[in-house]
N, C-alpha and C positions, 0 to 999 in steps of 0.2 A: 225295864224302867219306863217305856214310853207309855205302857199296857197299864202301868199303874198310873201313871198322867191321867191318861186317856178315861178308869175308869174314875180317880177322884174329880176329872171336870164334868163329867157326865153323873156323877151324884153330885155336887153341887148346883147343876140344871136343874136338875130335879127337883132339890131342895129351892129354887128360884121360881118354877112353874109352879111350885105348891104356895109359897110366896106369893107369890101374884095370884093366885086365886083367893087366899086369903085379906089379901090388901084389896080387891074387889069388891068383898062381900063386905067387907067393912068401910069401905067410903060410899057404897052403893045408896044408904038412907039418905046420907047428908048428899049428894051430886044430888036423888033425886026431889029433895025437900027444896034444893033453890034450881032447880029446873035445868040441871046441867045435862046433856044426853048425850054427851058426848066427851066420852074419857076412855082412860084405858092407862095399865101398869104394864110397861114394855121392857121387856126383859130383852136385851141385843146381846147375841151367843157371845159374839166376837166381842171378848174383854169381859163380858158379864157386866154390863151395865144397869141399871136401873133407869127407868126415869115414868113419872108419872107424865102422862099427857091429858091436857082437858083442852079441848079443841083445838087450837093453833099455838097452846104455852107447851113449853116441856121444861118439868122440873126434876131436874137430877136426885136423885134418892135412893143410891147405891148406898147399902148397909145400912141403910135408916130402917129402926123399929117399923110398926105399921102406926104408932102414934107419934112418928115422928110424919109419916106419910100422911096423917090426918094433919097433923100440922101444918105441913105445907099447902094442903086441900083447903084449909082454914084460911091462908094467906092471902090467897087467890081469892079466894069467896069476898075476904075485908077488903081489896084492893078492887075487884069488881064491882062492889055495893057502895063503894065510897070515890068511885073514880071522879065525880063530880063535887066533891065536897074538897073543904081546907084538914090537912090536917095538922094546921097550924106552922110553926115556927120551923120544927124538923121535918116536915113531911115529905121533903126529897130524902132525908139521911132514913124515914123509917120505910117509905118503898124500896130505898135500895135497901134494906135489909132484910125486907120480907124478899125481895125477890133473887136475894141471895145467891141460888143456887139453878135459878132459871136461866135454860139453854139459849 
């Protein structure tokens, strides 16, 4: 029984390393069009985590689609380009909800 643990966490790895290259190649246009160089989709064995990292944020995105991953790529991009601006009335309630899910 442990042998069959053992092999369905190590096919779900796998399925997570294939994951994360594909969430790569798909946020690689938009990080590189606003000049991000530094990111990365980290996959942590222990528990099988998710999390998107773009320089010093880390955003959780365990079982998130990869357009859920662009999503949150998207968040960060609004919150980064607008950090100097109003965003009126709720703009505490709408950054705490983009940043939802950041660690």
């Amino acid at each position: 029984m442990v042998l069959g643990g053992d092999k369905e966490m190590n096919d779900q790895l796998e399925r997570l390393k294939e994951k994360r290259l594909k969430v790569l190649e798909a946020i690689k246009p938009i990080c590189e069009a606003y000049g991000i160089d530094d990111y990365d989709y980290e996959i942590e064995t222990y528990g099988q985590r998710e999390v998107l990292r773009i320089y010093d944020t880390f955003i959780g995105c365990s079982c998130n689609s990869i357009f859920a991953v662009k999503q949150e790529l998207t968040g960060y991009i609004f919150l980064s380009m607008w950090k100097e601006r109003s965003l009126g009335a709720f703009g505490t309630q709408t950054k705490n909800e983009i940043k939802r899910y950041w660690i």
